[in-house]
Rosetta silent file (secondary structure, phi, psi, omega in degrees, C-alpha in Angstrom):
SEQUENCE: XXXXXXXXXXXXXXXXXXXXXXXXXXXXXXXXXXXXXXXXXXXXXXXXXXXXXXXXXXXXXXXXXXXXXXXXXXXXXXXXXXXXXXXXXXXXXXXXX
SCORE:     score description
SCORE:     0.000 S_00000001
   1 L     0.000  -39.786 -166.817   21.611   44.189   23.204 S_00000001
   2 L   -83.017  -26.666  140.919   24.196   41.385   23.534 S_00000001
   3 H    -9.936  -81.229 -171.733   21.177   39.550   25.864 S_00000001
   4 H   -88.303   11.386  153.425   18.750   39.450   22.931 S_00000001
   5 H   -98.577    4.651  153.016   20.802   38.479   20.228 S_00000001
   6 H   -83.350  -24.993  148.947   21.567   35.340   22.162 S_00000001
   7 H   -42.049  -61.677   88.960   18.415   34.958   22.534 S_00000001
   8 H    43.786  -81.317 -151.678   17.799   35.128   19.038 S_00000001
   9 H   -80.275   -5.689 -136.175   20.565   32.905   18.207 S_00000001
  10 H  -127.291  -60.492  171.151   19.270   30.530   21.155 S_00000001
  11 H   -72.317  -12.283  161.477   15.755   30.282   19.711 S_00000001
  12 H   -78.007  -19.277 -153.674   16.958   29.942   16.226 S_00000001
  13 H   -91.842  -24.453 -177.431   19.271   27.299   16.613 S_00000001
  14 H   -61.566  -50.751 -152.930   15.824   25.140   19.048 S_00000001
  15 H  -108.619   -3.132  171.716   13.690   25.460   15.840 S_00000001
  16 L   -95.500 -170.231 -154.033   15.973   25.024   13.129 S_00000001
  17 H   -63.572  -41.255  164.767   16.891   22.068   10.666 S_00000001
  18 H   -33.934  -39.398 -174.444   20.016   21.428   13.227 S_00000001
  19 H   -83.616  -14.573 -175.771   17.692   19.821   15.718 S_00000001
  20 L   -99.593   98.518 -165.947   16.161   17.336   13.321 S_00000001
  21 L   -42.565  127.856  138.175   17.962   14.291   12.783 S_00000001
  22 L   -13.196  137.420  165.489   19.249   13.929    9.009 S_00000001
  23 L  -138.820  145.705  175.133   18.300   10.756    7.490 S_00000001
  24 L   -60.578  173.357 -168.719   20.135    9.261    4.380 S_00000001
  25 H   -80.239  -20.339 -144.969   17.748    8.789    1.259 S_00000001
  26 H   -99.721  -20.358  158.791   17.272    4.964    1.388 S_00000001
  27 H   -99.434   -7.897  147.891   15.757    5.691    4.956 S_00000001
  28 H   -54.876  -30.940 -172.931   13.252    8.549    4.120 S_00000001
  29 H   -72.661  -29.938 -170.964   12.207    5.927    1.008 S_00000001
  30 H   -97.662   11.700  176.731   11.843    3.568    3.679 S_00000001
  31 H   -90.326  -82.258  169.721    9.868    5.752    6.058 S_00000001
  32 H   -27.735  -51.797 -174.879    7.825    6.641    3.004 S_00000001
  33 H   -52.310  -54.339  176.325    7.076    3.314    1.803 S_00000001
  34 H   -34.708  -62.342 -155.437    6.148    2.259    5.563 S_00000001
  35 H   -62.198  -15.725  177.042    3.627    5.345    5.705 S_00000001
  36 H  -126.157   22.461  119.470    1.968    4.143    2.493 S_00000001
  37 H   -41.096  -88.431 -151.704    1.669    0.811    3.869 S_00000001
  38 L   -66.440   -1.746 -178.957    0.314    1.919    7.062 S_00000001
  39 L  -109.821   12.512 -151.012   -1.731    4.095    4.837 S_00000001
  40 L  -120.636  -86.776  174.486   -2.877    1.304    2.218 S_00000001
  41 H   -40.348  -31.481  170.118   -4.381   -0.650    5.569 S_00000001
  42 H   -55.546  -43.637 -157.347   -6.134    2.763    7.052 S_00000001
  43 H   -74.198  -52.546  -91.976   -8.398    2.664    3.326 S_00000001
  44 H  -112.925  -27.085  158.791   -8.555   -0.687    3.174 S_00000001
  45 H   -67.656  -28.366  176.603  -10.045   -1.085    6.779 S_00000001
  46 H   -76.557  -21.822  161.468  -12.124    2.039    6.489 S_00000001
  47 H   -64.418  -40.651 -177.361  -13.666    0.386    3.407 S_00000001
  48 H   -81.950   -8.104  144.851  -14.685   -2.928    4.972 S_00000001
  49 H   -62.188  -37.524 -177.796  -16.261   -0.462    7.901 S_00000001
  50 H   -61.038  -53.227  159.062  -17.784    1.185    5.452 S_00000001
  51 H   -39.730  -68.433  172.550  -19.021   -1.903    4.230 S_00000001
  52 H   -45.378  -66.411 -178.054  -19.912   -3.346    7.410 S_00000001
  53 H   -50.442  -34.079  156.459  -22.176    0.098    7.723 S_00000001
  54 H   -83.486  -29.708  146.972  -24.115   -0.508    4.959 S_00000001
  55 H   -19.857  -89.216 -173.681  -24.572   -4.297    5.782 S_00000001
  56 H   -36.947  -70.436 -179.166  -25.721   -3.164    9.276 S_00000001
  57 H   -31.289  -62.210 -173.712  -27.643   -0.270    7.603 S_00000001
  58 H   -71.463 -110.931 -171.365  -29.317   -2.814    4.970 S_00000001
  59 H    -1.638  -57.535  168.300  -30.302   -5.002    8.128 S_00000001
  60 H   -42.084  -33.554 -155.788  -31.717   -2.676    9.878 S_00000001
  61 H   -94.129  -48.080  168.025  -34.197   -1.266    7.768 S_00000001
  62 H   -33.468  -61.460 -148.472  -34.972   -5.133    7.174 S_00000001
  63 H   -94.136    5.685  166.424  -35.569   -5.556   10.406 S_00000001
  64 H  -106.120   -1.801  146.243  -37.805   -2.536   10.806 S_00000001
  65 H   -23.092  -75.829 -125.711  -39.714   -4.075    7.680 S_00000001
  66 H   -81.627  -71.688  152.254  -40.351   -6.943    9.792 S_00000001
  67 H    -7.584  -80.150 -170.286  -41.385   -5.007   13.040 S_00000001
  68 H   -21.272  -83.849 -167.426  -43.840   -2.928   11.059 S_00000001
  69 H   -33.873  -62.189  166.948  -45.432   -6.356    9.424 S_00000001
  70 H   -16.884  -82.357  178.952  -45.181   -7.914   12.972 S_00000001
  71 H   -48.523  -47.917 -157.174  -47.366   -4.672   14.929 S_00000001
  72 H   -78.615  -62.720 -171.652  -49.898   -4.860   11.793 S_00000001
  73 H   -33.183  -80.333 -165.052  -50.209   -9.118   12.399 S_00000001
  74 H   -25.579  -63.548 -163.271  -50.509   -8.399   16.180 S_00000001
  75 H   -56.949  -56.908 -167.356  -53.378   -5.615   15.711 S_00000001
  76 H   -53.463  -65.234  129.576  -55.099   -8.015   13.258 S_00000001
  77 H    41.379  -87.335 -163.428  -54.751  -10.785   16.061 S_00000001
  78 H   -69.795  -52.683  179.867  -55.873   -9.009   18.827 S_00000001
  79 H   -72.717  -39.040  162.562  -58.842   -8.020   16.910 S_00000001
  80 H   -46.377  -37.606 -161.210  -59.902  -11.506   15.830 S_00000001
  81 H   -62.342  -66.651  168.511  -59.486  -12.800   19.290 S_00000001
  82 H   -13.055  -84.992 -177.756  -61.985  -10.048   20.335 S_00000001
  83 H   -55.768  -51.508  178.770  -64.166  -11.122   18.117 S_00000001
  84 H   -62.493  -33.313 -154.564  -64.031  -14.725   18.247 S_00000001
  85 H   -72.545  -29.423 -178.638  -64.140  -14.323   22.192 S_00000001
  86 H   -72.052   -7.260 -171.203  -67.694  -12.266   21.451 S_00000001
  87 H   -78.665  -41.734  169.899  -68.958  -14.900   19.298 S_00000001
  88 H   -75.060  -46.064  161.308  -68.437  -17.197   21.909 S_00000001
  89 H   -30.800  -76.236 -177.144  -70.027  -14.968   24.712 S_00000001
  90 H   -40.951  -54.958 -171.810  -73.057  -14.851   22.184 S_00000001
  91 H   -58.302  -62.435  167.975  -73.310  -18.448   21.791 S_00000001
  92 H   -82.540   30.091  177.904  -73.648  -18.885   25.559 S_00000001
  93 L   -85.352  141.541  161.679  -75.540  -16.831   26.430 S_00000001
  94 L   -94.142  136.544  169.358  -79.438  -18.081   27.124 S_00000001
  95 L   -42.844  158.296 -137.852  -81.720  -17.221   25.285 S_00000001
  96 L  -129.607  126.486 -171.996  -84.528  -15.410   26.769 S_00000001
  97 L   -64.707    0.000    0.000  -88.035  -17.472   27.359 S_00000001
């Protein structure tokens, strides 16, 4: 019995308020303040990422614009070429007596 209220008193005294340093007021205000600094810089970088992500985002889409237009030129191209290269075939070809 005398075992487990030292116990007791052994695990209360690990987890209580005893174990936690104290701090005067003017350093919790200054703890605080830091934390909404350091918390002021968290938004203000996840905004310019955010930013940055829709930049990037906005590019992108641009640049699969451009791609598209690009593949459509190419086919168009490619198909001319053909065609010019048969025109020229035809032209030299002889004629038949």
């Amino acid at each position: 019995m005398c075992y487990g209220q030292q116990r007791g008193g052994f695990s209360n005294d690990s987890l209580g308020p005893s174990r936690r340093p104290t701090r005067p007021a003017t350093d919790n205000a200054a703890v605080v303040e830091d934390l909404r600094g350091r918390l002021a810089e968290t938004e203000a970088r996840l905004a310019r990422a955010r930013a940055r992500e829709a930049d990037l985002s906005r590019r992108l889409e641009e640049m699969k614009r451009f791609v598209s237009v690009m593949e459509i030129l190419e086919t168009y191209l490619k198909r001319r070429f053909i065609e010019q290269q048969e025109h020229v075939a035809h032209l030299f070809t002889p004629l038949p007596p």
